[in-house]
C-alpha positions in Angstrom: 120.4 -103.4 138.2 121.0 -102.3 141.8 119.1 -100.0 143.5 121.4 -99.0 146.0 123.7 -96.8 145.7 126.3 -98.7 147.9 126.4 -101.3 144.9 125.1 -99.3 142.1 128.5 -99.1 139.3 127.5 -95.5 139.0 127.6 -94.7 142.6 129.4 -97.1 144.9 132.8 -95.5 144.8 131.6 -92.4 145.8 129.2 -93.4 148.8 131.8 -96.4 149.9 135.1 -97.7 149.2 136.1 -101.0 147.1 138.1 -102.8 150.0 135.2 -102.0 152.7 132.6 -103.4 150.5 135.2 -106.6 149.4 135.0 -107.4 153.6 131.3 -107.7 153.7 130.1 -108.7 150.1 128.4 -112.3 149.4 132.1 -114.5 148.7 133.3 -112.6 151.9 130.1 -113.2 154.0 130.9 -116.9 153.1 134.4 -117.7 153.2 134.0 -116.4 156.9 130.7 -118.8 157.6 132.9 -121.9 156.2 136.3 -120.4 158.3 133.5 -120.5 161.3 132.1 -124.3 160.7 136.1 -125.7 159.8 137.2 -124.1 163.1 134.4 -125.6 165.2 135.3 -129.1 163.6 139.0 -128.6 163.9 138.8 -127.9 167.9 136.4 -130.4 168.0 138.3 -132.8 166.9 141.3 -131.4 168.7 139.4 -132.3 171.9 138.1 -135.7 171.3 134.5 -134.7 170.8 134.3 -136.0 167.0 136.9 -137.9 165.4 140.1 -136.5 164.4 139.9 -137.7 160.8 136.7 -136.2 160.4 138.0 -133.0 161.3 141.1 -133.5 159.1 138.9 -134.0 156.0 136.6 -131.2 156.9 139.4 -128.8 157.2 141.4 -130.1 153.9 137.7 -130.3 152.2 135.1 -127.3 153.0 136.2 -124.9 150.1 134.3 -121.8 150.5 135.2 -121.4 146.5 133.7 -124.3 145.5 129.8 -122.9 147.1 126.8 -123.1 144.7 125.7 -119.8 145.5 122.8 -120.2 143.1 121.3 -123.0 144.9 122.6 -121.5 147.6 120.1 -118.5 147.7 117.6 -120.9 146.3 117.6 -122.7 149.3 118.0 -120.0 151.8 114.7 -118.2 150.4 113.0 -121.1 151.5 114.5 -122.0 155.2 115.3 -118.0 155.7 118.9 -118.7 157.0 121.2 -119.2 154.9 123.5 -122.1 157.4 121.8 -125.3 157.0 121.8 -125.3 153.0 125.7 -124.0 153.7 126.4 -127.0 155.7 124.4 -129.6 153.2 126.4 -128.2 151.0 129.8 -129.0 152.7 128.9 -131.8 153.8 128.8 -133.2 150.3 132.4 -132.0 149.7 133.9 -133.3 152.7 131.8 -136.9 152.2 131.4 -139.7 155.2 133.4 -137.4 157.4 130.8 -134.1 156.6 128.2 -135.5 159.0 130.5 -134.5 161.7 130.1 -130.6 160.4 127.9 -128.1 162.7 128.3 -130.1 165.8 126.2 -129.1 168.6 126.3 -125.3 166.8 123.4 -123.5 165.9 122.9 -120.9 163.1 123.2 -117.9 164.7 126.7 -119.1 166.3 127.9 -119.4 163.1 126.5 -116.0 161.5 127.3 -113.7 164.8 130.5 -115.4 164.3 131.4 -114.8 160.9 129.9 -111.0 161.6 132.2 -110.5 164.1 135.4 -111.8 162.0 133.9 -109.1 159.4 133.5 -106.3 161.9 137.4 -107.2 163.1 138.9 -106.7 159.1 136.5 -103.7 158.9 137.9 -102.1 162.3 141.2 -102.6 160.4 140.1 -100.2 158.2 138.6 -98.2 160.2 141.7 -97.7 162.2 143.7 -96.9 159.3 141.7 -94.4 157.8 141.5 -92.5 161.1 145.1 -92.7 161.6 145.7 -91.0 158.0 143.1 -88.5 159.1 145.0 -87.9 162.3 148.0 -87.0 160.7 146.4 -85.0 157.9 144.9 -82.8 160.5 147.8 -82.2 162.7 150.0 -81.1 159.5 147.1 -78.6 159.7 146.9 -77.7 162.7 150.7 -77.0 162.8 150.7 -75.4 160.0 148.0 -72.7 160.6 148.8 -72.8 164.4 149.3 -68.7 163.6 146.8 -67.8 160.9 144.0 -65.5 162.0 140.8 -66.1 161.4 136.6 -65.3 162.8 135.9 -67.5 164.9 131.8 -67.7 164.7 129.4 -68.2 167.5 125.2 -68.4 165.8 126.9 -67.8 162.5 128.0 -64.4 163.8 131.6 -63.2 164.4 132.4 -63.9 167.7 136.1 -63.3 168.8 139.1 -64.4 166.8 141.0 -67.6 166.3 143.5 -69.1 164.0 142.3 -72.0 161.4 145.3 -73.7 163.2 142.8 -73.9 166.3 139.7 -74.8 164.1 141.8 -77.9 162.7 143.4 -78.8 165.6 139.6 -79.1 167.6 138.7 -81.0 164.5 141.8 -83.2 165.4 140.4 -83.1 169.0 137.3 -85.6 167.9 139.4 -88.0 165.8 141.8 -88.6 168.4 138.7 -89.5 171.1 137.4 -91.9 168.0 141.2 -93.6 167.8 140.6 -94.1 172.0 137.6 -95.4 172.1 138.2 -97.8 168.7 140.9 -99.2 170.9 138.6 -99.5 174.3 135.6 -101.2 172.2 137.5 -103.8 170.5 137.4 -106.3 173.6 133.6 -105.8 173.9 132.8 -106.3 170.5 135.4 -108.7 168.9 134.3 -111.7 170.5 133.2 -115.0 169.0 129.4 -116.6 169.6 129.1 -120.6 170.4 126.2 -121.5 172.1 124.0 -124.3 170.6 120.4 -124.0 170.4 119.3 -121.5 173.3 122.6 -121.2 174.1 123.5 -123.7 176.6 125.6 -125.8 174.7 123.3 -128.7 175.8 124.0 -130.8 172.8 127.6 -131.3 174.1 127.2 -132.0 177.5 130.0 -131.6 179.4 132.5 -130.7 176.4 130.4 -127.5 175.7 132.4 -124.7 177.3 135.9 -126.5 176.6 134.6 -126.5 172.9 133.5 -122.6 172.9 137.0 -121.5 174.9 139.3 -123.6 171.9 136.6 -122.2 169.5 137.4 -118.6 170.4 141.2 -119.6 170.6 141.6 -120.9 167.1 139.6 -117.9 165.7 141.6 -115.2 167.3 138.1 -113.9 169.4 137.3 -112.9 172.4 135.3 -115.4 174.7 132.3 -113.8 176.4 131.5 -116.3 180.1 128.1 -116.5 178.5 126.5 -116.8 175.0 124.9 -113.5 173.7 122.8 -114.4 171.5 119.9 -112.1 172.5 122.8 -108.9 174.3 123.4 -107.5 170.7 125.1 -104.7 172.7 128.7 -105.1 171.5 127.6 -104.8 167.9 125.2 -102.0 168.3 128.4 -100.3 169.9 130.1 -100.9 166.8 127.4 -99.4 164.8 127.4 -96.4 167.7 131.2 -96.0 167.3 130.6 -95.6 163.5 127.7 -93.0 163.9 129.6 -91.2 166.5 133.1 -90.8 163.4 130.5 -89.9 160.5 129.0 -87.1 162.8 132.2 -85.6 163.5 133.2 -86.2 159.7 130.1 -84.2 159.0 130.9 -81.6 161.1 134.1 -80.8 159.4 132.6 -81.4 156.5 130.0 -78.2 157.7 132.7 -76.4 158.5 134.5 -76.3 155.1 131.4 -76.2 153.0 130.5 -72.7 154.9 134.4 -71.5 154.3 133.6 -72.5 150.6 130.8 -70.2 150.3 131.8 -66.9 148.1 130.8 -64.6 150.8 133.2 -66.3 152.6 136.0 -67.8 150.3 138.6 -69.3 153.3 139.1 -72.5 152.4 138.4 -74.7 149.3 138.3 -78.5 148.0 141.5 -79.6 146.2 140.5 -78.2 143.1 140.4 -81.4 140.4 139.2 -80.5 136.8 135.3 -80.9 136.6 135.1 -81.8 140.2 131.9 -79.9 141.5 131.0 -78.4 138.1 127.7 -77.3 137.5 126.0 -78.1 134.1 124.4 -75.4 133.4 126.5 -72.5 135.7 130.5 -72.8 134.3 131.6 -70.9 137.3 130.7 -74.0 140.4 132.6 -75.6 142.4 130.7 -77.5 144.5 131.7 -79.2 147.6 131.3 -82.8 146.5 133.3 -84.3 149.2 131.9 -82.2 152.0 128.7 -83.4 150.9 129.0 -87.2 150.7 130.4 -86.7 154.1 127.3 -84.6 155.4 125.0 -87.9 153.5 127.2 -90.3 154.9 126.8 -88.8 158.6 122.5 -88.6 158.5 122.2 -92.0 157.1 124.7 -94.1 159.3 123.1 -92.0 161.9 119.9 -94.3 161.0 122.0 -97.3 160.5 122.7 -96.3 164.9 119.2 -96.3 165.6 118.3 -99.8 163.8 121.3 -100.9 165.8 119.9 -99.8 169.2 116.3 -101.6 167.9 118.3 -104.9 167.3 119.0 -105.0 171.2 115.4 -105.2 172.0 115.1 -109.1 171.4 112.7 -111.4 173.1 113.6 -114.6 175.1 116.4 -116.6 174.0 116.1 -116.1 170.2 114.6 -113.2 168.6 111.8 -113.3 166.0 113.0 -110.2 163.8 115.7 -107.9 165.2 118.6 -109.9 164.6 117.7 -109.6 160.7 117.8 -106.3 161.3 122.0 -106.3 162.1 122.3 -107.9 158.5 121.8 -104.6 156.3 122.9 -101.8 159.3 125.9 -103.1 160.4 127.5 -103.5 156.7 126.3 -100.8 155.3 127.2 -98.4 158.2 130.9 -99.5 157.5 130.6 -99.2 153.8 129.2 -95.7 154.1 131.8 -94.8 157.1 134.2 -95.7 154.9 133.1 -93.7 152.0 133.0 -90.7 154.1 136.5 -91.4 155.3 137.9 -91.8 152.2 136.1 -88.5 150.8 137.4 -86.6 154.1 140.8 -88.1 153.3 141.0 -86.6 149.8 139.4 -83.4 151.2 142.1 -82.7 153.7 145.0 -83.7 151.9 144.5 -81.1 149.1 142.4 -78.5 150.9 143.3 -74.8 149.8 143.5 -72.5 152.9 143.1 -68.7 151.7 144.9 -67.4 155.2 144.6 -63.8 153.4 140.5 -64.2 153.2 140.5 -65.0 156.8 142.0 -62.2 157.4 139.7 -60.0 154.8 136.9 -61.9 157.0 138.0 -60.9 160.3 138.4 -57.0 159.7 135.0 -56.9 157.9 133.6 -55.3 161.4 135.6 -53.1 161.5 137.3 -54.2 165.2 134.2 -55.1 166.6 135.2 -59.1 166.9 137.7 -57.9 169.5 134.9 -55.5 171.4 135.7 -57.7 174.7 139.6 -57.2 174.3 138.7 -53.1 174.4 136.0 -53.8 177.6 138.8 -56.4 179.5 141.3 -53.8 178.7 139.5 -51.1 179.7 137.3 -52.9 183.1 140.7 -52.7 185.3 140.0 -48.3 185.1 136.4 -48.0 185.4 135.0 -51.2 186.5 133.9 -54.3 184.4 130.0 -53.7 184.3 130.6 -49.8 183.3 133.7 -51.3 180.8 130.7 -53.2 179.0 128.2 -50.5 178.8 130.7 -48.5 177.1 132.0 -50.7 175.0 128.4 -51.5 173.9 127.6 -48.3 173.2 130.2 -47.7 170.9 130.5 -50.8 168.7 126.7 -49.8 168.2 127.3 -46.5 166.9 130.5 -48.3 164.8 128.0 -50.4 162.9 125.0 -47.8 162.4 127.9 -45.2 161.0 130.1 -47.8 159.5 133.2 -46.7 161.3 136.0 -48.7 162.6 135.8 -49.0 166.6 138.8 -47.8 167.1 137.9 -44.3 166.0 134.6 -44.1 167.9 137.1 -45.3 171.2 139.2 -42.5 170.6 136.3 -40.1 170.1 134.9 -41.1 173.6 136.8 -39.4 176.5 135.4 -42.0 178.6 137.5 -44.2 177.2 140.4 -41.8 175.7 140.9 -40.0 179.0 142.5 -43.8 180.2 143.7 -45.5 177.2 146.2 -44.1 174.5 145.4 -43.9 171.1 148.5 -47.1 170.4 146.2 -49.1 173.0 143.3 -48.4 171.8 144.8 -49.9 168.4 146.4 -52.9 170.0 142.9 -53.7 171.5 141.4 -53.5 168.1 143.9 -55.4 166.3 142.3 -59.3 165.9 145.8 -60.6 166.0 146.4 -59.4 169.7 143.4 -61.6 171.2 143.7 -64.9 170.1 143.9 -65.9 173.7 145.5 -69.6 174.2 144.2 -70.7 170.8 147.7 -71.3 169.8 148.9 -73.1 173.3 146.2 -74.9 172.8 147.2 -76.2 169.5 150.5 -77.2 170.6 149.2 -79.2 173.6 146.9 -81.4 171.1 150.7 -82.8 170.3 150.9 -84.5 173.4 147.1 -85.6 173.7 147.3 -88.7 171.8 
């Protein structure tokens, strides 16, 4: 019965995704350990350091399928790394020629390894969820480019926008995550070959030859010098995926608020019993918006266990790196969860543009209280403008009057602007600034 619910049957598919989790799970975790050792062997015989035939044998012979994993965990409970009862084990399948496995490696070389060929197919992922989400957003950006809406400062109106503006700053974030998924790849993605404190002693004069073919054959980056205790390029990984669930999370704020029946401007793609209460028929509940939310606090802890990892000591640490084994896949599990629910969210999200505009009248003009002082500063001075202006959008919301009619009841303001003005000053739609340039520039920013 799990206890997590990343693996839990109930659970899983809502918290993760099936193809994240098939990248990092126990066959996965192994067929990449097995790719790591039949590399090493295959370059190493490629160079003359152990005899071609061995290396033929080992590559037609080490079957990641063919892995006891019973006696598999048996034995790595009792040595604590699961590598050396791995190679015994291949050894046996490849026969004579199996002695020649693991040469000059260590463990961690061939875990940080197989971690980083696991981090690679999840970038993959990564990358294509975020380009899905790209284009979701722009579609909604564009198409809301013109709807009016309160934009909120403090949870208070502030001045107006369009929801074309609100998706297109969402938009903003995931196109900065798509950049800096691109810049991180050649810090992170690179192999780890460094023998037993990571001078590649064992092989003498062979060792760097062997770790530049290693990285060749496996598609890696080569770093100049082994990492075994700089954990930095995976904690950036773990960073990176902190940094998308925030943002994810942030959105995910944002519609859960516009859900809220005082408010009513946008909705989840309505699904039957998705977000029903069982006890209050009317519900709908922001299920997606709230995975997301989840998703962004606890990969946020995944980040700081990340940042721990880096503090190792010496040449080989004597806890951290264990630390990388449950952060780094479950942060991708659960960034991919949140992905996926922010995927379905956007997709079918039900924009009420007639709310919005409900919303942004509800004070009565007072959202656009700087367009009446900016339009009025130029005849009696800015500082005077605001004074005014003050004055009456208090006596608006004590009498519950629109601000327009206490403007025209105020000669100060009267005697220099026309009743027309005055109305074009209090109309939201008229002072939505460069919120719409602004969306159509976020084409170009890519």
């Amino acid at each position: 019965m799990s206890i997590s619910v990343l693996e839990s049957a109930i659970f899983k598919d809502m918290f993760g995704t099936p193809e994240m989790r098939a990248v990092f799970d126990d066959a996965a975790t192994v067929r990449r350990y097995v790719e790591t050792e039949v590399a090493l062997a295959v370059v190493q015989g490629r160079l003359g350091v152990i005899p071609e035939a061995a290396a033929q044998a080992i590559a037609a012979s080490a079957d990641a399928s063919r892995i006891d994993m019973k006696m598999l965990k048996e034995q790595t409970e009792i040595v604590g790394y699961p590598i050396l009862p791995l190679v015994h084990q291949l050894s046996k399948l490849c026969g004579p020629e199996g002695e020649y496995l693991h040469w000059g490696a260590t463990t961690q070389d061939i875990m940080d390894t197989a971690t980083v060929l696991q981090v690679r197919d999840a970038l993959a992922i990564i990358d294509a969820d975020l380009e899905q989400l790209d284009g979701l957003l722009a579609s909604l950006s564009e198409r809301y480019r013109d709807a009016p809406m309160a934009g909120r400062t403090h949870l208070q109106h502030a001045l107006p926008i369009t929801f074309g503006y609100k998706a297109a700053v969402w938009l903003l974030m995931i196109r900065r995550h798509r950049e800096r998924l691109v810049q991180l790849k050649p810090r992170v993605l690179v192999g780890q070959f460094g023998g037993a404190a990571g001078t590649l002693a064992s092989l003498g004069d062979d060792g760097l030859a062997v770790h530049a073919e290693l990285m060749k054959e496996l598609a890696l980056g080569a770093t100049p010098i082994t990492w075994h205790v700089a954990r930095d390029g995976l904690a950036e990984a773990v960073q990176f995926l902190g940094l998308v669930t925030a943002s994810l999370g942030k959105i995910a704020l944002d519609v859960m608020l516009m859900m809220t029946n005082e408010l009513g401007e946008a909705y989840e793609p309505f699904v039957k019993g998705r977000g029903a209460s069982s006890t209050m028929p009317q519900k709908r509940n922001p299920i997606s918006c709230e995975l997301m939310w989840s998703a962004s606090k606890t990969v946020r802890q995944h980040a700081g266990l990340a940042l721990d990892a880096i503090v190792q000591d010496f040449e080989r640490a004597t806890g951290p790196w264990h630390i990388e084994w449950s952060a780094i896949p479950e942060a991708f599990v659960l960034t991919a969860g949140s992905l996926h629910q922010a995927k379905f969210m956007l997709a079918g999200l039900e924009v009420d543009t007639q709310r919005m505009r409900h919303n942004l009248g509800i004070s009565g003009g007072l959202i656009v209280a700087e367009a009446v002082m900016m339009g009025l500063a130029p005849h009696i001075g800015r500082q005077t403008a605001h004074d005014v202006v003050y004055d009456a959008c208090r006596l608006a919301a004590t009498e519950g009057r629109p601000l327009s009619e206490i403007l025209h009841e105020n000669p100060a303001v009267s005697s220099r602007l026309d009743r027309s003005t005055i109305n074009g000053l209090c109309d939201p739609a008229n002072y939505l600034g460069s919120a719409q340039k602004m969306v159509d520039r976020m084409r170009h920013f890519v």
